[in-house]
C-alpha positions as a Markdown table, in Angstrom:
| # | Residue | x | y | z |
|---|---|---|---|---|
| 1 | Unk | 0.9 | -36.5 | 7.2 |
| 2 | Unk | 1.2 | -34.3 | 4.0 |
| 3 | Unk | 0.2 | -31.1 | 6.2 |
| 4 | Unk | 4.0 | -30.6 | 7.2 |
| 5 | Unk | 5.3 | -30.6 | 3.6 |
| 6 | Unk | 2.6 | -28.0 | 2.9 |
| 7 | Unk | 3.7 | -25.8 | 6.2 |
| 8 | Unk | 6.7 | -26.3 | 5.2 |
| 9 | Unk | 6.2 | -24.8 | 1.3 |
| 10 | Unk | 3.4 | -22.2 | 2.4 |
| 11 | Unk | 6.4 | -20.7 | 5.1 |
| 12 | Unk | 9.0 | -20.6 | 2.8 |
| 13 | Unk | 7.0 | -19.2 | 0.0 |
| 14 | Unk | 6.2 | -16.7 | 2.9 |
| 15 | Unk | 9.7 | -15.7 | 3.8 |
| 16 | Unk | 10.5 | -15.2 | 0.1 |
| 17 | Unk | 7.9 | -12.8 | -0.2 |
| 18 | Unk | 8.3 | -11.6 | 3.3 |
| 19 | Unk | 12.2 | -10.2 | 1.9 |
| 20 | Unk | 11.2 | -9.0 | -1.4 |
| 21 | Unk | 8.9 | -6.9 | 0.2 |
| 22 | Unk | 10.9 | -5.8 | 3.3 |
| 23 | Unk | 8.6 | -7.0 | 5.9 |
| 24 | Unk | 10.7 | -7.9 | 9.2 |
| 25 | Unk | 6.7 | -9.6 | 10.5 |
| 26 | Unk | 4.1 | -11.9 | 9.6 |
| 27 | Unk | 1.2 | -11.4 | 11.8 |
| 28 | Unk | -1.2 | -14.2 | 10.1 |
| 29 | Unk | -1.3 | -15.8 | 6.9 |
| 30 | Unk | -4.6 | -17.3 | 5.8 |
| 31 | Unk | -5.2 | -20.7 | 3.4 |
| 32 | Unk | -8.0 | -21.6 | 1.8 |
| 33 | Unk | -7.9 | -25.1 | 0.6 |
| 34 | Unk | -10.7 | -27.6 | -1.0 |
| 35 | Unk | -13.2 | -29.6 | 1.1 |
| 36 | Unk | -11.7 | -32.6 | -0.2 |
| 37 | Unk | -8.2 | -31.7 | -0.7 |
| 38 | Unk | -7.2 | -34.8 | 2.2 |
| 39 | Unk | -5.9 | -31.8 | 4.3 |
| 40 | Unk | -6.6 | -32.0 | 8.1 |
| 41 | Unk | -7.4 | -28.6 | 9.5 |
| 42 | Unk | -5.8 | -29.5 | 13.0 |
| 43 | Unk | -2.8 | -31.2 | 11.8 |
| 44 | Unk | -2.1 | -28.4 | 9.3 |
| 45 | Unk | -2.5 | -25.6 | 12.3 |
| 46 | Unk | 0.0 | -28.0 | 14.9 |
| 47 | Unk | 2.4 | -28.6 | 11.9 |
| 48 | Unk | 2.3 | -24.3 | 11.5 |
| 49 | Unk | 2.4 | -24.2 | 14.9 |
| 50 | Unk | 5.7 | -26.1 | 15.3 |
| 51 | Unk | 7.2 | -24.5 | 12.2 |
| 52 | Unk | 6.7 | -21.1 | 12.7 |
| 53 | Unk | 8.8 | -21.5 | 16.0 |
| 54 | Unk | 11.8 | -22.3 | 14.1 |
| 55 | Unk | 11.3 | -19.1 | 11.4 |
| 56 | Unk | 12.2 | -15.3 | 12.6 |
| 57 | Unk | 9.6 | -13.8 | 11.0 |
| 58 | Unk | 6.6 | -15.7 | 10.9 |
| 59 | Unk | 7.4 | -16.7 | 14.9 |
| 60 | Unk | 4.4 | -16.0 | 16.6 |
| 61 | Unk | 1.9 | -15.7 | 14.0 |
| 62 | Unk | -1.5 | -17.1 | 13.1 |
| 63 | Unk | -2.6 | -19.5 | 10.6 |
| 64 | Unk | -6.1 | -19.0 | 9.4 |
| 65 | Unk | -7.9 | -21.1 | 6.8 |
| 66 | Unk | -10.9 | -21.1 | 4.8 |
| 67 | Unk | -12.4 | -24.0 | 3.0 |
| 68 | Unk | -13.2 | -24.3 | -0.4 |
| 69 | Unk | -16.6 | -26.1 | -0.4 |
| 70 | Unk | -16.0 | -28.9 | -3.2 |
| 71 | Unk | -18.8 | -29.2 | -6.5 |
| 72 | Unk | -19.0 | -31.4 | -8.9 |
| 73 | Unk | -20.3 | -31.1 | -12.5 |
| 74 | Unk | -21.9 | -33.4 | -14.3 |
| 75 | Unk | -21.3 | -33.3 | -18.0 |
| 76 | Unk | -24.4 | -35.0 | -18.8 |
| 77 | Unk | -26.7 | -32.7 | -17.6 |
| 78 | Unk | -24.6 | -29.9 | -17.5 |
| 79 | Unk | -25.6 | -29.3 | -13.4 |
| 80 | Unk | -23.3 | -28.8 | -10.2 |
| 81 | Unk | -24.0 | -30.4 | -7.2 |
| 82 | Unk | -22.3 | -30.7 | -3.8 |
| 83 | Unk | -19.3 | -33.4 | -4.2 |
| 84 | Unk | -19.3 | -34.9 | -0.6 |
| 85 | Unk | -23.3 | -35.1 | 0.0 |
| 86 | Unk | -23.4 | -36.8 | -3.4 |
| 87 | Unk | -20.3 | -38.3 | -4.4 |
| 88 | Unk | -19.5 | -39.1 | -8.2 |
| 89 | Unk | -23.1 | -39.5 | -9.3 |
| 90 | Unk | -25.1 | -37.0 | -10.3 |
| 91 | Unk | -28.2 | -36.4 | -7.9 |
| 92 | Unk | -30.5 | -35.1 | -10.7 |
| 93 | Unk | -29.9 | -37.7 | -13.5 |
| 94 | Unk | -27.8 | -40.2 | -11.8 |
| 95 | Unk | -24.7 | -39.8 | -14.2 |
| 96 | Unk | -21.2 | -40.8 | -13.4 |
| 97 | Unk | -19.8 | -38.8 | -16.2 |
| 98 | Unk | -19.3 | -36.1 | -13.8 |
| 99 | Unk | -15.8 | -34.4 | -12.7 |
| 100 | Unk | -15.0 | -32.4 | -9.8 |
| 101 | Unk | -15.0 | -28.6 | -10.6 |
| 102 | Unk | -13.4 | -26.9 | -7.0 |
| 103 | Unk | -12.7 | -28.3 | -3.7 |
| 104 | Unk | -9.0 | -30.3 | -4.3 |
| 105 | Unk | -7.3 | -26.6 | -4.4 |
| 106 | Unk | -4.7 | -25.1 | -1.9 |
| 107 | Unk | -4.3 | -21.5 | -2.1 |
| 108 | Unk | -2.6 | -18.7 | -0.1 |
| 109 | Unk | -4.9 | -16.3 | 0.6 |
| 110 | Unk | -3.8 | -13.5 | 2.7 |
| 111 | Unk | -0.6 | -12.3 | 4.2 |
| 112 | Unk | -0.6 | -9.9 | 7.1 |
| 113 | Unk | 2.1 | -8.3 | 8.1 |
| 114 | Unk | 3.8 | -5.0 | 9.8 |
């Protein structure tokens, strides 16, 4: 379960940013990460969940999350195409010289706070 080790980095990140900016609250902090980054939505939200318990300033708050839908690009005929309806070949020429473009990304989005 990767999803605590990235609660545990996105929090921390948080904090650090949380007391360079004198903010004594997080009210939500929102992800966005890639449709096929391995990252289990649920998992990541319980492991906040738990986390956030144990942190002053983000206790309490919401974790929101966005996903990244995931393309691929094919270099052979220089088209994108959804990455998990098609996998690694190519739908319009049937190429497998083709390399995700988005959708293994993890990004913090948004912080709220007050």
């Amino acid at each position: 379960m990767h999803e605590l080790s990235i609660v545990t980095y996105v929090i921390k990140r948080v904090e650090k940013l949380a007391v360079e900016h004198k903010l004594t609250r997080i009210e939500s902090v929102t992800l966005e990460f890639g449709e096929v980054s391995g990252i289990v939505p649920e998992y990541l939200v319980d492991c906040w969940d738990w986390y956030a318990k144990k942190t002053p300033t983000i206790q309490g708050s919401k974790l929101r999350y966005e996903i990244i839908p995931a393309i691929t690009w094919c270099n052979n005929c220089k088209k994108t195409y959804p990455t998990v309806q098609y996998g690694k070949t190519c739908p319009y020429c049937g190429s497998g010289e083709t390399w995700l473009q988005q959708g293994n990304e993890m990004n913090i989005k948004q912080i709220e706070a007050c």
